[in-house]
N, C-alpha and C positions, 0 to 999 in steps of 0.2 A: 504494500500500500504506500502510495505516493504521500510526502509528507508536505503542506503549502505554507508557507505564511503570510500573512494578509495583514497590511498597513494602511488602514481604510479609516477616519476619524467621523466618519459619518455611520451613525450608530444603526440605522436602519439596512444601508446599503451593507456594512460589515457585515448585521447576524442572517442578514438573507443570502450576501455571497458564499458566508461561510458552510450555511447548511446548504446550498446548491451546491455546492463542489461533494461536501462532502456525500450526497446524492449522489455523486459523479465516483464514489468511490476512493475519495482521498481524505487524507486526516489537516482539518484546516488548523491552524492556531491563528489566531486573530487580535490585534492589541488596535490602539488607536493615536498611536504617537511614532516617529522615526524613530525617537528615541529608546522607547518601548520594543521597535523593531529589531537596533542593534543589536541590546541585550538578548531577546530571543533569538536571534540567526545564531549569535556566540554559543547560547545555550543549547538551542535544540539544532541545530544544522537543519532547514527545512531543505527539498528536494527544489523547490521553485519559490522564490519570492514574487507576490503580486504585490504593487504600489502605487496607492495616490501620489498628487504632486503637493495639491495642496492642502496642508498637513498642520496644525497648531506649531508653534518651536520651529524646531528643524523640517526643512520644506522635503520635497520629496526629493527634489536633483542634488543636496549635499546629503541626505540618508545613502543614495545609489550609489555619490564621489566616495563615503566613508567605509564603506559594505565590499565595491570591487577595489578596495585597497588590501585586504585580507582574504576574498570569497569568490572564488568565478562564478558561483552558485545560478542558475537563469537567472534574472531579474525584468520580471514582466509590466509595465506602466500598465495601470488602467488608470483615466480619467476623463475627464468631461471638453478637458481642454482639446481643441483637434487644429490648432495652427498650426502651421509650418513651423513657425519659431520655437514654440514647447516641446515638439514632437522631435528637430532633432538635439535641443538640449538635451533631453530626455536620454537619448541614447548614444550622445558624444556624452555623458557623466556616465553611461557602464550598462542601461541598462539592453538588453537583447531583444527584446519585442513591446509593440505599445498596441494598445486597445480603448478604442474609444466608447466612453457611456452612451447611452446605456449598457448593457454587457448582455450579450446572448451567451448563457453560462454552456450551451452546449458547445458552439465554437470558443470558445475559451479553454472548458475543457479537452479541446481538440489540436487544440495549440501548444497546449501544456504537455498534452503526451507528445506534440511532434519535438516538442523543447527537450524533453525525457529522453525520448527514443535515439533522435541525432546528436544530441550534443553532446561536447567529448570537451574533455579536458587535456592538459601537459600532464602526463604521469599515468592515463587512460588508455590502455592500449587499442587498439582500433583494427580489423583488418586492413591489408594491403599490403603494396610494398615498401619493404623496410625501407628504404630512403630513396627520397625525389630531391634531386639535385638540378636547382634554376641558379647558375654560377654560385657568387658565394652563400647562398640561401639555400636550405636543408630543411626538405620535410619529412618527419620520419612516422609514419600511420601507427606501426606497430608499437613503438616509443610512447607514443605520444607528443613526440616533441618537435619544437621547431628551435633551428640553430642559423646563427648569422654571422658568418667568416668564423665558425666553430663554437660561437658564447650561443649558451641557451637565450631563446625570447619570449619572455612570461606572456600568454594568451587567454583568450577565456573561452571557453567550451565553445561557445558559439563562433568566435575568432578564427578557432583551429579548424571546428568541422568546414566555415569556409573557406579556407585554405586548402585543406583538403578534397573540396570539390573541385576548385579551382587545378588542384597538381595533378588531381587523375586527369583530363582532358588539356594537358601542357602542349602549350600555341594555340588552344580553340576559344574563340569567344562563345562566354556562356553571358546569355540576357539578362539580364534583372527578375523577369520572372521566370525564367529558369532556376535562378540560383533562389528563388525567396519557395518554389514550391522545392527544391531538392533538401537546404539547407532549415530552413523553414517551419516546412510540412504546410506551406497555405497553397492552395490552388490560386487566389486571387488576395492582391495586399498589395499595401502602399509600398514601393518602389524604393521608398528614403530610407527606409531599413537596409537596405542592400549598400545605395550609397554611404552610410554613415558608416557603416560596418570596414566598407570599404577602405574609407578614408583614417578610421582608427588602425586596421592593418597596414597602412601605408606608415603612420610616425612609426610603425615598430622594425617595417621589415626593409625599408628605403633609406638609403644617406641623406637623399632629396625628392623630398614628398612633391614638390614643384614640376619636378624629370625624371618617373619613377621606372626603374631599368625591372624590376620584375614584376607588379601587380599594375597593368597597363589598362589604360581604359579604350575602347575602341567607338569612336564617335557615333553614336544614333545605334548600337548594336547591344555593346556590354563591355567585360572585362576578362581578360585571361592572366594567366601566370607564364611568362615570357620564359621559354626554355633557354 
C-alpha cells in the first residue's frame, strides 16, 4: 500500500482528498501546515507528496525548495492556481507534476501510480544497459546513476527516469508529448512539465545551459540526448 502525504490547509478539501485517495487504496496522512509537512516527510517517509501552494507560514514553493534539499521523494502541486507563472515556479522549486483544482481524484490517482511505477531514483536500479555514454556524460540504468566527466550528478527520480528515456532512443527526437505520456504516465498534459524538467537537467548535466552539447532541443519537434 502506497503511502501519501497531503499538505492541504483547507480543512474541507484535506479530509475529503484524504478519504478519496484513500478509497483509491493508499494510506493518506494529512497535516495542514508546510511546516507540519516537513516534520512528517522526516518522520514517516511518505511514497508521494501532494501540495498546496498556498499555505499559512511557509508557502508551498519554499516547503518543495526545503523537502528536494534532503528527499527526491515525487512531489505533486495541487492547487487552484493555473498561471503560467505558478505553474512553472512550482516545479523549477522541485516539484515533478502539478494538478489543477478542482481534483478528479481518479486521474490523480492515476498519476500517482504513473509517479510510483516510473520513477526511479540514483541508487535505484533500473533495467537496461549498464552505461550510455553521450561524451563526457554517463548514464548508467542499472546503477542508477548519472556521472559527468566521472563525479556523480545528484537527480531526482523523475530527472533520471527522463534521462533515461531520452538515452534509450540517442540522436532521436522525442516530442513533448511523447516524453510527458512515457515519463509521465499522462496521455494528454501540459507540455511545461517536460520543458521545466528539461531545463532543471540542463544546470546539472551542461557547462552551458545557453549551448547545450548533450540535452539538445530541436525546434517545433522536441528534445534528444546528442550521442
Amino acid at each position: 500500500m502506497s503511502a501519501v502525504l497531503l499538505i492541504e490547509d483547507d480543512d474541507r478539501i484535506r479530509l475529503s482528498l484524504a478519504m478519496a485517495l484513500e478509497d483509491e487504496g493508499y494510506t493518506a496522512h494529512a497535516v495542514a501546515t508546510a511546516e507540519e509537512g516537513l516534520t512528517a516527510q522526516r518522520r514517516y517517509r511518505a511514497d508521494t507528496v501532494l501540495i498546496d501552494l498556498m499555505l499559512p507560514g511557509m508557502d508551498g514553493y519554499e516547503c518543495i525548495r526545503q523537502m528536494r534539499r534532503d528527499d527526491d521523494v515525487p512531489i505533486v502541486v495541487v492547487s487552484a492556481r493555473d498561471d503560467t507563472h505558478d505553474i512553472v515556479a512550482a516545479l523549477e522549486a522541485g516539484a515533478d507534476d502539478y494538478v489543477v483544482k478542482p481534483v478528479k481524484v481518479k486521474e490523480l490517482a492515476a498519476r500517482l501510480r504513473a509517479l510510483r511505477r516510473r520513477g526511479r531514483s540514483a541508487g535505484q536500479p533500473v533495467p537496461g544497459t549498464s552505461v550510455q555514454t553521450f561524451g563526457d556524460l554517463e548514464v548508467r540504468p542499472e546503477a542508477g546513476e548519472v556521472r559527468l566527466a566521472g563525479e556523480p550528478v545528484p537527480v531526482t527520480r523523475t530527472e533520471f527516469r527522463l534521462l533515461c528515456e531520452l538515452a534509450d532512443h540517442p540522436g532521436l527526437v522525442l516530442s513533448r508529448q511523447q516524453l510527458l505520456q512515457r515519463v509521465w504516465g499522462h496521455e494528454f498534459g501540459d507540455e511545461r512539465v517536460v520543458d521545466v524538467h528539461v531545463g532543471r537537467l540542463r544546470q546539472k548535466i551542461e557547462r552551458e545551459t545557453g549551448s547545450p552539447r548533450h540535452l539538445v532541443t530541436v525546434r517545433g519537434l522536441g528534445y534528444k540526448l546528442q550521442p
